[in-house]
Each structure stands twice: as C-alpha cells, then as structure tokens.
C-alpha positions as CSV (number, residue, x, y, z in Angstrom):
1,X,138.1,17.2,43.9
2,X,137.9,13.5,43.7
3,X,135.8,12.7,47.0
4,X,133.6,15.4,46.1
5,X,132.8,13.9,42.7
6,X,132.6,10.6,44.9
7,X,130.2,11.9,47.9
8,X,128.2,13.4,44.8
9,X,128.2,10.1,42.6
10,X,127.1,8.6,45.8
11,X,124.1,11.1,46.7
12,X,123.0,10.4,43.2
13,X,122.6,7.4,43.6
14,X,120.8,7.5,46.4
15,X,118.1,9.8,45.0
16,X,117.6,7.3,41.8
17,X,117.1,3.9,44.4
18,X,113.9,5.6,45.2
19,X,113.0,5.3,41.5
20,X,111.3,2.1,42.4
21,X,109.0,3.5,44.0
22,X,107.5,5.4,41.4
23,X,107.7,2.7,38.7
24,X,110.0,3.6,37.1
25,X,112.1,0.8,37.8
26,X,111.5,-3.2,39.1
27,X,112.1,-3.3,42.9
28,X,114.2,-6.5,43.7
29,X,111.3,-8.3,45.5
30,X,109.9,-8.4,41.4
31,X,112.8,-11.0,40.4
32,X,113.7,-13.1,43.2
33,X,112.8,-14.3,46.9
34,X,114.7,-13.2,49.6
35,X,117.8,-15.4,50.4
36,X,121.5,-14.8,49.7
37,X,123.0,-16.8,47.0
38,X,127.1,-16.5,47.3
39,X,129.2,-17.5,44.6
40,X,132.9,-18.4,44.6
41,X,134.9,-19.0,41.6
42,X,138.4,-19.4,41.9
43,X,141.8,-20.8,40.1
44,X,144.3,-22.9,42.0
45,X,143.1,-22.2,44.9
46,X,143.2,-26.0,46.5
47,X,144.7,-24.9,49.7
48,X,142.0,-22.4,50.5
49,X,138.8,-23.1,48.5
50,X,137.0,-25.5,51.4
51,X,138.0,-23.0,54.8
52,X,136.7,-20.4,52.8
53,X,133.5,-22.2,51.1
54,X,132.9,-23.2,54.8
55,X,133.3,-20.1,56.3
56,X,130.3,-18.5,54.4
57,X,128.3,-21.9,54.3
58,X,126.1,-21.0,57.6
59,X,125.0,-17.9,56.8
60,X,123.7,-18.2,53.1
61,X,121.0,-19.9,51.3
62,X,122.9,-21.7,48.9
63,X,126.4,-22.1,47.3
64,X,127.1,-21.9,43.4
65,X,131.2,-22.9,43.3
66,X,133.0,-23.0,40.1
67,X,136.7,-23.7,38.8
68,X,138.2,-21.5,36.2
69,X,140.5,-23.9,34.5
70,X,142.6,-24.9,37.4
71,X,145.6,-26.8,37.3
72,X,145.8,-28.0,40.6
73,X,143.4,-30.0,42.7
74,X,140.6,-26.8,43.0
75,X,138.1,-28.7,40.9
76,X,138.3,-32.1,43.1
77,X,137.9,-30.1,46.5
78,X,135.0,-28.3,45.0
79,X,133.2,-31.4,43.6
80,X,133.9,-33.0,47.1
81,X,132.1,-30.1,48.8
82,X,129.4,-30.2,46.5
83,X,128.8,-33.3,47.1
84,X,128.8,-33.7,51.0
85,X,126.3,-30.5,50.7
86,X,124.4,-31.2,47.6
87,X,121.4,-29.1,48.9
88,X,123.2,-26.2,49.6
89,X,126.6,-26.1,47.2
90,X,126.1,-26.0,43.4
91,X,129.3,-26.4,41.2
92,X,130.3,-25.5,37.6
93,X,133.6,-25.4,35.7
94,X,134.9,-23.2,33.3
95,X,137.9,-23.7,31.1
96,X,138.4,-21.0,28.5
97,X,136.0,-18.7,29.3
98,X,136.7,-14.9,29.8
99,X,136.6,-14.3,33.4
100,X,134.0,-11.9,33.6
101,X,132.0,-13.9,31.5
102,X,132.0,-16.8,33.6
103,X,131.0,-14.6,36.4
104,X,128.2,-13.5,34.5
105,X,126.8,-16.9,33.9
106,X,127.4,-17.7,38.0
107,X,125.5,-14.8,38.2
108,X,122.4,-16.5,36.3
109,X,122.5,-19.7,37.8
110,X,122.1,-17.4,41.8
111,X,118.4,-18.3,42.7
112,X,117.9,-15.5,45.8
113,X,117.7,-12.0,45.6
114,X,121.0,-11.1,47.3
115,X,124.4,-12.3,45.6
116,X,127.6,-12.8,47.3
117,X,130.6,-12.4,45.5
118,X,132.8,-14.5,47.3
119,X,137.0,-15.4,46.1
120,X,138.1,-18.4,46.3
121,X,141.4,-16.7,48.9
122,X,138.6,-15.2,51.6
123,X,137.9,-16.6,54.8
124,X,135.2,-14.9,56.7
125,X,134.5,-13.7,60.1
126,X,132.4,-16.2,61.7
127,X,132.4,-13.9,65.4
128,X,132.2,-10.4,66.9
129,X,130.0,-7.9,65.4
130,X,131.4,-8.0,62.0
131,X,130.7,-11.3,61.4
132,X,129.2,-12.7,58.0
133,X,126.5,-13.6,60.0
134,X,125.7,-9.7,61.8
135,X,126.1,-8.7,58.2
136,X,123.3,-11.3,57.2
137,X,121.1,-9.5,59.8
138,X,121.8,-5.9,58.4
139,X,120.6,-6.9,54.7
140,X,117.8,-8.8,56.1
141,X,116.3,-5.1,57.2
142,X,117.0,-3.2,54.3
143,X,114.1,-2.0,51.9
144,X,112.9,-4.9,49.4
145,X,112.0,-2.4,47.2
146,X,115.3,-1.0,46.4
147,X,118.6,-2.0,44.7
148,X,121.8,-1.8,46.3
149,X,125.7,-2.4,46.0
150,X,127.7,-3.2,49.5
151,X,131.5,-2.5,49.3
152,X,133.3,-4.7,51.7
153,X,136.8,-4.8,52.7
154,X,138.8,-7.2,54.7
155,X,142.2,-7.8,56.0
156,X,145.0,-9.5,54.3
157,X,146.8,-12.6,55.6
158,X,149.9,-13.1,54.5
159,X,151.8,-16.6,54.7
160,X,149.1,-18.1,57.0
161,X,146.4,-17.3,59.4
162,X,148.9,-16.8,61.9
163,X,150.5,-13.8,60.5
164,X,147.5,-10.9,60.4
165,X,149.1,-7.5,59.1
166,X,146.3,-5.1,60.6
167,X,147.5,-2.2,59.0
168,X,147.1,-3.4,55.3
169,X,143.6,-3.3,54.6
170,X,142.0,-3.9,50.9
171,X,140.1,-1.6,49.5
172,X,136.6,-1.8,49.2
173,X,135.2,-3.9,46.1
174,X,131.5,-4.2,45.6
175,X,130.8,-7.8,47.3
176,X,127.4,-7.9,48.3
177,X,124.8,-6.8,45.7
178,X,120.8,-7.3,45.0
179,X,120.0,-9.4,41.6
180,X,118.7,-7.9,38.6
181,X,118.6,-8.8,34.5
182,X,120.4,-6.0,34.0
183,X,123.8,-6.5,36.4
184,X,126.5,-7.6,35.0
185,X,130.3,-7.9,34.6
186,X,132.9,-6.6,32.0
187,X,136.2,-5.8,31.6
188,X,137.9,-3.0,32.5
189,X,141.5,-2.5,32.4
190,X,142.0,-5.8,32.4
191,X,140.1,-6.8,35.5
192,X,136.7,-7.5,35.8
193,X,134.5,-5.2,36.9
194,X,130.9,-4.7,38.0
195,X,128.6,-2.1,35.8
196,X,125.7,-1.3,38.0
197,X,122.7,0.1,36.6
198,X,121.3,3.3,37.4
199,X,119.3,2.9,39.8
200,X,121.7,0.8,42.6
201,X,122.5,2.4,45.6
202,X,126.1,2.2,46.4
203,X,127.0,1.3,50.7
C-alpha cells in the first residue's frame, strides 16, 4: 500500500540521517551557523507580500525577498521593505528565469543553516503554541549534526482574513529545511519541486 511505502520511505530516511555520524556525510553545522534564513519569492502578490514578509520578520535571522517578474506593484512593496529593514530583508528580482531556478539561486544567497521557504500568499501564526515563533524553538533543539526536511501545512483563507474555512487544510509541502550544496529544486510535473539528498530526514 501507499502509506506503507510512505512509513517505510520515511524509516529510511531516518536510519541514513545518522550517516553523519559516521562520516559519511557533512553534518549541517560543516556549511553554515545556526540561524534561519527565510526566503519569499512571489508574483503579483502586492496585496499580501508585506503582512506576510512581517509575519515571519521576528522570528528569523534574516529575509532574502525576490519578485518573479510581476506585473503589479510586488517589486515596489518589496524594495520598500527592504529598505526600512536593510539589515535583516535582502531583495532580488527575477524576470525570465525558470521558477525553480530562481529558487535555487535564493537558495545560494541564504547565509544560516536553516531555510524557510516562505510564499509570497502566507501569513503566519504569530500566537498559541503553533506559532512561527514555538516552531523557532523546536528547530533550535534538534541535532546539528543531522539534515532534515519539515513538512508544514496551514490553513486556507479564502476572500480575506475574516473568512477561515477550518476544514480545508493544505497538504503538507516541505517548508522548513537545513542548507546543504547538494539541495536543490527542479521541475516536476510542472511544479517545482524539492530533490533532497539521501541523507535528509523527512518530519
């Protein structure tokens, strides 16, 4: 069955984090300090890019922003944030660039060992135990030594922050990663998508 391949896939995983341990692979504490580094791209998004660059700001140790070619006034409310915070927002702007690929070189320009993938449509939790900041805490006591991939889900609002539909929930996308050379995005099925390497634990 499927969710047996899953729960196996998973167990798999698990085993090969250890392989840092042994050498075999570079821990994360090898390539970067510890910090978070979130990273928002998004495309005509003017009407939501600053609540939901904010949302994150407090809890992070730095920004990197960038506008995929929008045609609205994305790029000017990024700039504008990057400007009031210009210790702790980075921007860049693409224009023709393959999505993924874009994310890839957002990805390269992160400076902390723990990456935030963060659209430019989220709002966070800023209260209550599932805040950004009580998830902050959790990767702040997990191993240095091993890699890992956090799937987070949320809730979608539709219309306005008014009108919460608890019942529709998204299904869990791999959000919250460590950094390493090897991590990267491609394409698949027309989406981008993350290609972990082999020794990530998926959460």
């Amino acid at each position: 069955r499927a969710s047996d391949k899953t729960r196996d896939g998973r167990t798999a995983r698990k085993v090969l984090s250890y392989a840092t341990y042994l050498g075999l692979a570079p821990p994360p504490a090898v390539f970067r300090p510890f910090g978070i580094s979130a990273m928002t791209i998004a495309r005509n998004e003017e009407l939501w890019a600053e609540l939901s660059v904010r949302s994150v700001m407090d809890s992070v140790d730095e920004v990197i922003v960038a506008d995929h070619g929008s045609d609205d006034q994305t790029f000017e409310v990024l700039e504008s944030l990057s400007k009031s915070y210009p210790a702790k927002i980075r921007l860049m702007r693409f224009t023709n660039e393959r999505f993924d690929e874009a994310v890839n070189e957002m990805i390269a320009a992160t400076r902390y060992r723990w990456i935030f993938r963060w659209h430019g449509d989220f709002v966070a939790r800023t209260s209550g135990s599932h805040s950004i900041a009580e998830l902050r805490k959790r990767i702040e006591g997990m191993s240095p030594f091993r890699h890992f991939c956090i799937n987070l889900s949320g809730f979608a609002l539709d219309g306005d922050l008014a009108h919460q539909f608890p019942n529709r929930r998204d299904k869990p996308e791999p959000f919250l990663y460590t950094y390493s050379p090897w991590l990267r995005y491609g394409i698949r099925e027309r989406w981008e998508s993350l290609r972990l390497p082999w020794f990530y634990e998926k959460l």
